[in-house]
GUBAPA-734391 format. One record per residue (C-alpha): residue number from 0; residue in one letter; x, y, z. Coordinates in steps of 0.001 Angstrom, whole numbers. Example, Ala and Ser with C-alpha at 12.3 -4.5 7.8 and 13.67 -1.06 7.14 Angstrom:
REM GUBAPA-734391
+-----+----+---------+---------+---------+
|   i | aa |       x |       y |       z |
+-----+----+---------+---------+---------+
|   0 |  A |   12300 |   -4500 |    7800 |
|   1 |  S |   13670 |   -1060 |    7140 |
+-----+----+---------+---------+---------+
REM end
This chain:
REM GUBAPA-734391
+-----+----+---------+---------+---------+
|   i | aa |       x |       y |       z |
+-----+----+---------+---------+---------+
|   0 |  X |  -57771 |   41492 |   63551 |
|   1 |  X |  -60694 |   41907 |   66055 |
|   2 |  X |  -60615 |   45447 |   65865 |
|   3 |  X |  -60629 |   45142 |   62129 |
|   4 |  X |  -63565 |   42468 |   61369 |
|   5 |  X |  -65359 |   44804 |   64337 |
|   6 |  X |  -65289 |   47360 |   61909 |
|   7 |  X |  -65312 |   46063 |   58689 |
|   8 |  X |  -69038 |   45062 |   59553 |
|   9 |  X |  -69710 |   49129 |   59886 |
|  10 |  X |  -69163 |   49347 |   56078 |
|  11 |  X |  -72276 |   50050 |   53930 |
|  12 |  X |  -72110 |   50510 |   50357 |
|  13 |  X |  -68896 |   48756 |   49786 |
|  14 |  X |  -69968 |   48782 |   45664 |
|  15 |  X |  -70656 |   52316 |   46031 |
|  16 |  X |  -67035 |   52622 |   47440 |
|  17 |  X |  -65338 |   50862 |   45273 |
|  18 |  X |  -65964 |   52927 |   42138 |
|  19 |  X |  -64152 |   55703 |   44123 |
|  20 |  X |  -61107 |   57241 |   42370 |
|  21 |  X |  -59122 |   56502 |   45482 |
|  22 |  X |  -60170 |   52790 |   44955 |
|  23 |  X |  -59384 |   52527 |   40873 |
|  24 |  X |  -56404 |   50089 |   41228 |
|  25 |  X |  -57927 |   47606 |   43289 |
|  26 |  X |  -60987 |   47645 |   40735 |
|  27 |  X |  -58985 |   47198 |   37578 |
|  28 |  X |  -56914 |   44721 |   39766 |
|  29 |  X |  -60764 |   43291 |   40352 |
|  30 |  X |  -61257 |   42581 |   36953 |
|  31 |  X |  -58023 |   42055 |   35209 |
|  32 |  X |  -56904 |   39441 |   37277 |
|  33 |  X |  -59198 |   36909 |   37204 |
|  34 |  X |  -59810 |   37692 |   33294 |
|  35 |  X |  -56048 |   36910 |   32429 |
|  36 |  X |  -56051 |   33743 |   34992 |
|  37 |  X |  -58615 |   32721 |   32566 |
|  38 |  X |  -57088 |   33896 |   29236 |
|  39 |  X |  -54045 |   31937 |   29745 |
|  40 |  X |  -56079 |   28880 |   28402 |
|  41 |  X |  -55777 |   26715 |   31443 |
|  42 |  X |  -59529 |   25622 |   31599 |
|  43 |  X |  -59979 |   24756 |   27934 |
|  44 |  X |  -56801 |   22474 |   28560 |
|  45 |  X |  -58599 |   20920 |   31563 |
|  46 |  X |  -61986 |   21026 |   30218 |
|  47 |  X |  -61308 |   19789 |   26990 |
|  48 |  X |  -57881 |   17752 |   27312 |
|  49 |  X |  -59452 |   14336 |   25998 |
|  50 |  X |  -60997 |   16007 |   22500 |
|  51 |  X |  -57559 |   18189 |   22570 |
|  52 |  X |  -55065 |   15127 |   22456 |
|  53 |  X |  -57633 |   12866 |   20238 |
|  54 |  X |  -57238 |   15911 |   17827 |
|  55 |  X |  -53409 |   15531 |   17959 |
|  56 |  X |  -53491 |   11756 |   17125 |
|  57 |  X |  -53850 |   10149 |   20247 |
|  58 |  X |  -55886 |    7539 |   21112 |
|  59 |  X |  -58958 |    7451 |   23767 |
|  60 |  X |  -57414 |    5834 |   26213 |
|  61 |  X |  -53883 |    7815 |   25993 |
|  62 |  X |  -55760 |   11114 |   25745 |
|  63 |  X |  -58016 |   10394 |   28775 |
|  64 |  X |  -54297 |    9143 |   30726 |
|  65 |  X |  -52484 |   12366 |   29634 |
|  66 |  X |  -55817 |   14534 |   30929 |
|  67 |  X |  -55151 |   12891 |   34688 |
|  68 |  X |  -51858 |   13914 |   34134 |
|  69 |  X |  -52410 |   17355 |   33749 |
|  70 |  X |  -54973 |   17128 |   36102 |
|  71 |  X |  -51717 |   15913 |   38730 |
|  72 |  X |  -49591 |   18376 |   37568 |
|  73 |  X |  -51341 |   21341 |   38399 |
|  74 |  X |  -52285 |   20024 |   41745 |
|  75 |  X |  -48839 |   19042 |   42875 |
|  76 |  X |  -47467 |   22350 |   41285 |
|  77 |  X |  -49570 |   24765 |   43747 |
|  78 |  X |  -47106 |   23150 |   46754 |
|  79 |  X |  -44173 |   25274 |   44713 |
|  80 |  X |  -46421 |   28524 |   45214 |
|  81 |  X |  -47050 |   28143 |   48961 |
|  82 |  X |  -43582 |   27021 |   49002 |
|  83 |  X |  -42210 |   30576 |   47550 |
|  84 |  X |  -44940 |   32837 |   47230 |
|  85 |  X |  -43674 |   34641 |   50818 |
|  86 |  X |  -39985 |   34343 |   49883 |
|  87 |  X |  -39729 |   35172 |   46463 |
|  88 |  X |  -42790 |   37467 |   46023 |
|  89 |  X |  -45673 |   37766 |   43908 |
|  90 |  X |  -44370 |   39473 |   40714 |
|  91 |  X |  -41574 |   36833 |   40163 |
|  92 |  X |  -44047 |   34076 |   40321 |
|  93 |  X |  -46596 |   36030 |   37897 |
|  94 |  X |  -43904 |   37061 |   35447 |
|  95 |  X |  -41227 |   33771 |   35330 |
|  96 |  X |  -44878 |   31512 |   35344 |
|  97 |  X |  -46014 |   33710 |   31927 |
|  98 |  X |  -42742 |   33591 |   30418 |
|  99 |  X |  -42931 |   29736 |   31153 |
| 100 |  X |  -46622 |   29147 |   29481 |
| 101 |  X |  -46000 |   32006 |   26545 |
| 102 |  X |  -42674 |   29390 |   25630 |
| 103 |  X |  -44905 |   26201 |   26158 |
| 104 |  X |  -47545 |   27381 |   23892 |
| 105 |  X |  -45264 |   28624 |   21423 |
| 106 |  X |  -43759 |   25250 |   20987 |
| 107 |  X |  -46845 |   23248 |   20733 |
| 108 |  X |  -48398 |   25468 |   18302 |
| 109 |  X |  -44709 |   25411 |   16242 |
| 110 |  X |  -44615 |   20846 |   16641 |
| 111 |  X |  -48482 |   20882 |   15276 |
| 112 |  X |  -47857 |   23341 |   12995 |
| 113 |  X |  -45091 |   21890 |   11455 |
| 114 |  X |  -45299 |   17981 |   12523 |
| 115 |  X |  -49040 |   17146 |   12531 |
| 116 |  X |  -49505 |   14591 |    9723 |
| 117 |  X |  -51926 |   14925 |    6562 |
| 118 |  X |  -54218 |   12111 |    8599 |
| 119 |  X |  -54092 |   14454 |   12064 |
| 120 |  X |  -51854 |   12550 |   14022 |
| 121 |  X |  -48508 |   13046 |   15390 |
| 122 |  X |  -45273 |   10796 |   15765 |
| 123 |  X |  -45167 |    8668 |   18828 |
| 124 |  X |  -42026 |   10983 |   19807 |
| 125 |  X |  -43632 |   14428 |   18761 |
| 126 |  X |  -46194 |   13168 |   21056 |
| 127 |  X |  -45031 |   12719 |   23990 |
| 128 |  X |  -43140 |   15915 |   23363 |
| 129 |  X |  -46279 |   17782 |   23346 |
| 130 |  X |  -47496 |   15988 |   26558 |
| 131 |  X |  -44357 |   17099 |   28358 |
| 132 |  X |  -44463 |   20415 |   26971 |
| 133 |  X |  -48467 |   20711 |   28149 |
| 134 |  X |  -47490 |   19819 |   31542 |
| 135 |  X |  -44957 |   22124 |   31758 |
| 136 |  X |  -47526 |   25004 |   30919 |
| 137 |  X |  -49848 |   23309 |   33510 |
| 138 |  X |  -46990 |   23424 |   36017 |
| 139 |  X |  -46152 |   27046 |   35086 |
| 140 |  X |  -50090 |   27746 |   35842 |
| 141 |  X |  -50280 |   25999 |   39402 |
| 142 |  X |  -47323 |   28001 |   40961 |
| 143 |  X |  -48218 |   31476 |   39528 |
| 144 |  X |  -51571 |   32765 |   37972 |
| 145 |  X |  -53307 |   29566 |   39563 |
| 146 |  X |  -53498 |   30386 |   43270 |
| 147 |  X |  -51674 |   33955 |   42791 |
| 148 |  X |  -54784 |   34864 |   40616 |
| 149 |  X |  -56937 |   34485 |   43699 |
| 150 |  X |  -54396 |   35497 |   46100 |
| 151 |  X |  -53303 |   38979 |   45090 |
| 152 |  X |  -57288 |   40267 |   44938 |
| 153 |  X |  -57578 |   39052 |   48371 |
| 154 |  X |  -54332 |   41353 |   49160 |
| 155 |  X |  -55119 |   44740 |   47845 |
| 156 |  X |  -58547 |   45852 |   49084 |
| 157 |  X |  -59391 |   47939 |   52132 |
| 158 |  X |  -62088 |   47088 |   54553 |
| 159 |  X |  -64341 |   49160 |   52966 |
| 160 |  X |  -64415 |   47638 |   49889 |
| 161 |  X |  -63053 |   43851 |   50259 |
| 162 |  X |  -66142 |   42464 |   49758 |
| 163 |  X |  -67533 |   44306 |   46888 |
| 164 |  X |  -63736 |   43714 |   45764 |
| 165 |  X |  -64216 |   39473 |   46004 |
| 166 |  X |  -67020 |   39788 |   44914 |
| 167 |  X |  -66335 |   41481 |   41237 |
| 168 |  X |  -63195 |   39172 |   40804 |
| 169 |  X |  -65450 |   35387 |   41243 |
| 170 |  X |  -67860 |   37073 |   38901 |
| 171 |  X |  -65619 |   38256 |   36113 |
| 172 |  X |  -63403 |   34521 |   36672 |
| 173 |  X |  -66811 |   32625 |   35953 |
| 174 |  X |  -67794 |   34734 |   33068 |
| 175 |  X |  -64970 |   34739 |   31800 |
| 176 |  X |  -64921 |   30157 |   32471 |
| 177 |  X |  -68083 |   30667 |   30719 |
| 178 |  X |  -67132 |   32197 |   27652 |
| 179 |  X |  -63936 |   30218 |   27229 |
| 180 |  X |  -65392 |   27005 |   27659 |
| 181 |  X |  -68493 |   28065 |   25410 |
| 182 |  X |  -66226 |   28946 |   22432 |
| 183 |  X |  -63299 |   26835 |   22697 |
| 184 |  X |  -64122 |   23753 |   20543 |
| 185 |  X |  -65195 |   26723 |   17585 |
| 186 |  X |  -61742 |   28133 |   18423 |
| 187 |  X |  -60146 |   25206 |   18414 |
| 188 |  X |  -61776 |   24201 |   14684 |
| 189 |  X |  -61006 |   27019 |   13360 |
| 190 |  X |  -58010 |   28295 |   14404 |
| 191 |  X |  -56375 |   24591 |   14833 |
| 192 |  X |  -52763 |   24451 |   16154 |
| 193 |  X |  -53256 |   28351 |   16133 |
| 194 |  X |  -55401 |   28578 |   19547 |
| 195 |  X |  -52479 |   27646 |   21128 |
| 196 |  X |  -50686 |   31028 |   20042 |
| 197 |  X |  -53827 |   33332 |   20638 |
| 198 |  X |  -53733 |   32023 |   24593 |
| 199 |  X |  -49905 |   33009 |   23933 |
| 200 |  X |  -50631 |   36158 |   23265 |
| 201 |  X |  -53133 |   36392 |   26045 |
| 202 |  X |  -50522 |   35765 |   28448 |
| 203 |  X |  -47922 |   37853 |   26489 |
| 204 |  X |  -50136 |   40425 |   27266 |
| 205 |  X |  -50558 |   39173 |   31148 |
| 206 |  X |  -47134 |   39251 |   31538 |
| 207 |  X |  -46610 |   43069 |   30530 |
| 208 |  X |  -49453 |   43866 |   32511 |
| 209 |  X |  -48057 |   42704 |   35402 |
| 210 |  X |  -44982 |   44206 |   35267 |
| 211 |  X |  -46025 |   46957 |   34617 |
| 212 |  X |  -48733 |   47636 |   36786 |
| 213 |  X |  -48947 |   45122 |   39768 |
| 214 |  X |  -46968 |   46309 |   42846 |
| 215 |  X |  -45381 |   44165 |   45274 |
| 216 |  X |  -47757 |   42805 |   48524 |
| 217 |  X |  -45491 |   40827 |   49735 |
| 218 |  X |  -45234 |   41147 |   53312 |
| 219 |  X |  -47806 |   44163 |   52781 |
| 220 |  X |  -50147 |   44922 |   55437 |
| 221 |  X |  -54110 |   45709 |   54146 |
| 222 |  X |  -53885 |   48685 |   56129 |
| 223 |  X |  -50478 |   50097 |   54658 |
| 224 |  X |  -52082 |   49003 |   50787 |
| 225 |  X |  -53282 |   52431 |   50010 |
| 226 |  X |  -49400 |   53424 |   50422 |
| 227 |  X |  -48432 |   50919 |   48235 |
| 228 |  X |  -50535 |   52403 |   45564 |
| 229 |  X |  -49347 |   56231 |   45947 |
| 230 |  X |  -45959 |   55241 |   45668 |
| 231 |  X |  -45934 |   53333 |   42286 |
| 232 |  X |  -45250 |   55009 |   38999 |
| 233 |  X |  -48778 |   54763 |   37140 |
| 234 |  X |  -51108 |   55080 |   39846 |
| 235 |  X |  -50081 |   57553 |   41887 |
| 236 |  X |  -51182 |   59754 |   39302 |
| 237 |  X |  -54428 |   58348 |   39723 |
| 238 |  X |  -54801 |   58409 |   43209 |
| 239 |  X |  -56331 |   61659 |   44903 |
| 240 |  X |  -53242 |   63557 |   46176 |
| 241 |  X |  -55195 |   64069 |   49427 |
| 242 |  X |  -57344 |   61384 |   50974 |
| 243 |  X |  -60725 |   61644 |   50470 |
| 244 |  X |  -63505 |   62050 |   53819 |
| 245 |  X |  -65308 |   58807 |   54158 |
| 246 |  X |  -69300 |   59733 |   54067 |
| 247 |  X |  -70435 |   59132 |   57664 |
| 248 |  X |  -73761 |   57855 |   56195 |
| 249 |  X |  -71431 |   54982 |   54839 |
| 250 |  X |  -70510 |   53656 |   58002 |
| 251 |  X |  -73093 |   52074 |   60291 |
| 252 |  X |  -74225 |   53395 |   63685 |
| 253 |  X |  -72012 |   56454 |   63154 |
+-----+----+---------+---------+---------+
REM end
């Protein structure tokens, strides 16, 4: 690890590097990770969870006790991911945590749909349903795309490029915070209980994306990464077929 942080400080031009074809994955990786995390609507349920229930038909006070509750949730839910992010892997969390928010969002967008009154407000039972249901997608969040959305960037880049590689992911997750939370109250007006099925589709999407394209890391070392890439089924044919010659003017004191 020595050796390795010895060297990593050689590196100039990491952003250079990074648009390499030999470093495409990681870069997509870069910047569809962090978008999706974002995408699955998690912040504009934290941001906004007081003006989301008070739209349902609760009442200040309820709607400011069901935010802390979500806010609890997804805190306690990130022990289940350190819990059995090294023993079941990354993919299984990804993929069983979007199935578990693309049903939760289905089924509040189906109860307001179908059960929100003429005056805006839902049954006492229908809404405590939906609070349940909520948390459920909040707890689906905290042990998957939550940490594993920072995680798996921090996985998949090579020294030469880590840092350009961190860098482009906190970007694109704060744009990306940005935009959501700048446009989800017009969302939410416009599309009503129907924002709840285009963050559904967001993660519908998520979900194929992942397994589709998102190797394993578990147990992965950073230096045996590069193999990990060559041997999957999409971006090996991306990869150069031979590795490409660093440029010595890349590396310091060389």
């Amino acid at each position: 690890m020595v050796d390795a942080s010895v060297f990593a400080k050689t590196i100039k031009h990491p952003f250079r590097n990074i648009l390499k074809r030999r470093n495409r994955p990681q870069l997509i990786m870069a910047i569809f990770m962090p978008t999706f995390q974002i995408l699955t609507g998690i912040n504009s349920i934290l941001f906004y969870a007081p003006v989301l229930f008070q739209s349902m038909g609760f009442g200040a006070n309820a709607s400011l006790y069901s935010s802390a509750l979500t806010g609890a949730v997804l805190a306690s839910s990130t022990l289940i991911s350190i819990a059995a992010v090294d023993r079941l892997g990354r993919r299984v969390l990804l993929i069983s945590g979007g199935i578990q928010m693309i049903t939760c969002q289905v089924i509040v967008a189906i109860i307001l749909g179908l059960k929100l009154g003429a005056e805006g407000e839902l049954s006492k039972g229908y809404s405590i349903l939906v609070v349940i249901v909520i948390c459920l997608f909040v707890l689906a969040f905290g042990y998957s795309w939550g940490p594993l959305g920072w995680t798996v960037p921090s996985e998949i880049f090579p020294l030469e490029t880590r840092s350009a590689g961190q860098s482009i992911t906190v970007a694109v997750n704060l744009l990306f915070t940005f935009i959501i939370a700048q446009s989800f109250l017009s969302l939410l007006c416009h599309l009503k209980f129907g924002i709840f099925l285009f963050f559904a589709t967001w993660i519908t999407i998520m979900t194929i994306f992942v397994s589709l394209f998102l190797p394993e890391t578990k147990g992965v070392p950073i230096e045996e990464m590069i193999l990990m890439w060559n041997k999957h089924w999409f971006w090996k044919r991306i990869m150069p077929q031979e590795p490409e010659i660093h440029d010595i003017s890349d590396k310091a004191g060389a």
